[in-house]
C-alpha positions, 0 to 999 in steps of 0.5 A: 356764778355770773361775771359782769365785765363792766363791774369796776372800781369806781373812786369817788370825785375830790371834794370842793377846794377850799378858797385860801385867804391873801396874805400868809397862807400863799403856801397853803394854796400852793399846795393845794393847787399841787394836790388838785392837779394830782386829783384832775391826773388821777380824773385823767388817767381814769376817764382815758381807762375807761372808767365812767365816774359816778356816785356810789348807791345807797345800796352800794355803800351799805354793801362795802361800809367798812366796820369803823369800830373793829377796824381803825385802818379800814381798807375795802378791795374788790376783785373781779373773778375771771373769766369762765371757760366753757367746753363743749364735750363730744356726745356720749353713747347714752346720747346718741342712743336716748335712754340707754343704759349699758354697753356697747361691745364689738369685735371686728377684724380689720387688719388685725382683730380688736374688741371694742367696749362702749358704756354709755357714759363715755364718748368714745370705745375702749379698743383693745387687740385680740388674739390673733387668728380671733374668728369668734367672741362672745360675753358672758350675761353679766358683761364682765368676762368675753371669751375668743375662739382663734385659728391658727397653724396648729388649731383652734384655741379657745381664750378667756378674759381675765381682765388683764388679757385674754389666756388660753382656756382650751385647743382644738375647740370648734365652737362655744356657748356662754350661759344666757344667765349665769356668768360663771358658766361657759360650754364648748365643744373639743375632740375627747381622748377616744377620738370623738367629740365632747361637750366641756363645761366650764365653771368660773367662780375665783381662780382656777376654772372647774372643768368637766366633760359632760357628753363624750364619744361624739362621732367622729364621722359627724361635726359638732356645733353648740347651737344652744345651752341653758339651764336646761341642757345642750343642743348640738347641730350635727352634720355629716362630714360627707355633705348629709343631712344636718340633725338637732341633737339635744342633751340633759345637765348630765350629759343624756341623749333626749332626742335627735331629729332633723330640725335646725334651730332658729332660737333657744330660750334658758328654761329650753323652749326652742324654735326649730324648723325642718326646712332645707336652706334656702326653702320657706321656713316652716316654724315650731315651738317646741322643748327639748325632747322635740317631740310637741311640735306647735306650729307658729303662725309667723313667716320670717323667710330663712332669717334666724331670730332670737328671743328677748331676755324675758322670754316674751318676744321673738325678734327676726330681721324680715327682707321685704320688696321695699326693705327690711323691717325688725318684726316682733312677735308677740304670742298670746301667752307666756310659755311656762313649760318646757314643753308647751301644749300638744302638737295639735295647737297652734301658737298665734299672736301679732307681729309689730314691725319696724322699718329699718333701712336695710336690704338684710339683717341679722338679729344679734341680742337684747338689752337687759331691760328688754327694750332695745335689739342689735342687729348687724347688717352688711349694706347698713345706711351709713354716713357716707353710702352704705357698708357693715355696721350695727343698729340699735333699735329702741322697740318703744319709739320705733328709733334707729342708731347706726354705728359703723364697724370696719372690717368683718364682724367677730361678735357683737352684744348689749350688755348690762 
């Protein structure tokens, strides 16, 4: 609806005065001399208004006519509608990042540790705190519940969402691992009664968890890491206490040892085909496919220096963040088949493909996740191109237009993720 402000009522002019005739009508002109003067008044006070005076349209007075046969006391009144107030509002996330669709969660330490969740609708986070003593937070795949890992005096405590506030779930918990796509499910790490170290599984459907151990008697000599877990079972990174070799151990749903080597992993996938390699820290990376029984290793022909990299949701990408003598690029790696199997080929074979890169202005990144829709990356970068210099932030990477988004992050970072 348009306001015009110059719309008025517009009277129409008196209309030709009557000459009166000498003699005994002298007090009939009287008053109409008396009603002319009030009409020029009236002319007066408009005009000073204002007010322009002219004759109505035909258009016009077809428009208001009144209804003479309905209405003996016909009255037309016009009312201008007022004005119209225009808001600019602040951008929403799903503008600053064209065609996203889903949220934006952080968790950050500065200060105090709080969670931050974004969903592209809305202007601005949602901040909440975290359990003090927060080192660690991870979503499940469905965005709907985060779990905290937090130190203290007396140990490590494992916490889990429950929509009001975050509730203890277990102590002394060294690391964990949610399902990359059941949300009902979370695994972690604790000291068993023996003494020695177990895998828990954790299942949440309504009300209580259901909680079992899955593998116990871990050595006590060893620390434990949860390193990856999927549908087709757990990988724990061991390493001595004393300073030894680090080992991948890998574990069925029931809880069998299938097999141990000395290999770290750089990126798991839910139907357990792993990138592993058997570099020391530090040397080139030397990359492999293989499944959980690490026995099939297939050599990947792609360098991505000592960075880890991540899978896409659908298992058809690899992502690395790869430092170059002239900045970083997000590299993509894309193999020439899509790997059914849970142990691909023979060890003799080689998986080649071509790597798509795009530029990024940072010195190193790290790659964090996906969106569901496989078409944006996370990555988190200390000496990130902020307003301002360069600091701690996140970048959201759109893969099919090659566009970056920097967002800052104060503090040190505690977790971060694209969930649906």
């Amino acid at each position: 609806m348009t306001w015009d402000p110059d719309q008025r009522v517009r009277p129409l002019g008196p209309g030709d005065v009557p000459t009166p005739s000498p003699g005994p009508r002298r007090g009939l002109f009287l008053a109409i001399i008396a009603a002319a003067g009030v009409a020029i008044g009236f002319l007066i006070g408009a005009y000073a208004s204002g007010s322009s005076i002219t004759a109505p349209s035909d258009d016009a007075a077809s428009a208001t006519a009144p209804d003479l046969a309905g209405d003996p006391d016909p009255t037309t009144t016009t009312t201008a509608p007022p004005p119209t107030t225009v808001t600019t509002l602040p951008p929403t996330l799903g503008d600053l990042v064209p065609s996203f669709d889903g949220t934006l969660a952080f968790a950050a330490d500065d200060e105090r540790p709080v969670v931050a969740t974004w969903p592209d609708s809305a202007p601005d986070p949602l901040v909440r705190d975290l359990p003090a003593g927060t080192v660690a937070v991870g979503w499940n795949s469905a965005g709907s519940a985060a779990a905290a890992l937090a130190e203290s005096d007396f140990g490590s405590s494992l916490f889990i969402e429950d929509g009001s506030g975050y509730r203890p779930l277990a102590l002394t918990v060294s690391s964990f691992r949610w399902h990359p796509t059941d949300p009902t499910q979370l695994a972690w790490t604790a000291p068993d009664p023996g003494g020695g170290t177990a895998i828990y599984l954790g299942r949440f459907s309504g009300g209580l968890p259901l909680i079992e151990p899955i593998v116990t008697g871990l050595s006590s000599d060893t620390s434990h890491s949860l390193a990856a877990f999927g549908t087709w079972g757990f990988a724990i990174d061991e390493a001595l206490l004393d300073g030894g070799d680090r080992s991948l151990a890998t574990y069925d749903r029931t809880g069998r040892l299938v097999a141990r080597a000395e290999y770290a992993i750089v990126a798991e996938r839910d139907d357990g085909v792993l990138v592993v390699t058997d570099a020391p820290a530090g040397d080139p990376v030397p990359l492999y496919l293989t499944g959980m029984d690490l026995a099939a290793q297939i050599p990947i022909s792609w360098s991505i220096g000592t960075t880890p990299a991540t899978w896409s949701r659908n298992g058809r990408f690899l992502m690395a963040v790869v430092p170059g003598p002239a900045g970083s690029a997000v590299e993509l790696f894309l193999p020439d088949f899509v790997i059914a199997s849970p142990v691909p080929g023979d060890d003799e074979g080689q998986i080649t493909g071509r790597v798509v890169r795009y530029r990024i202005d940072t010195p190193a990144g790290r790659p964090l996740g996906w969106s569901s829709d496989d078409r944006f990356v996370l990555i988190y970068s200390d000496t990130l191109q902020l307003d301002g210099g360069r600091g701690p932030g996140l970048l959201v990477v759109d893969i099919l237009d090659k566009s970056t988004h920097p967002f800052p992050v104060g503090g040190s970072l505690l977790g971060a993720a694209l969930l649906p």
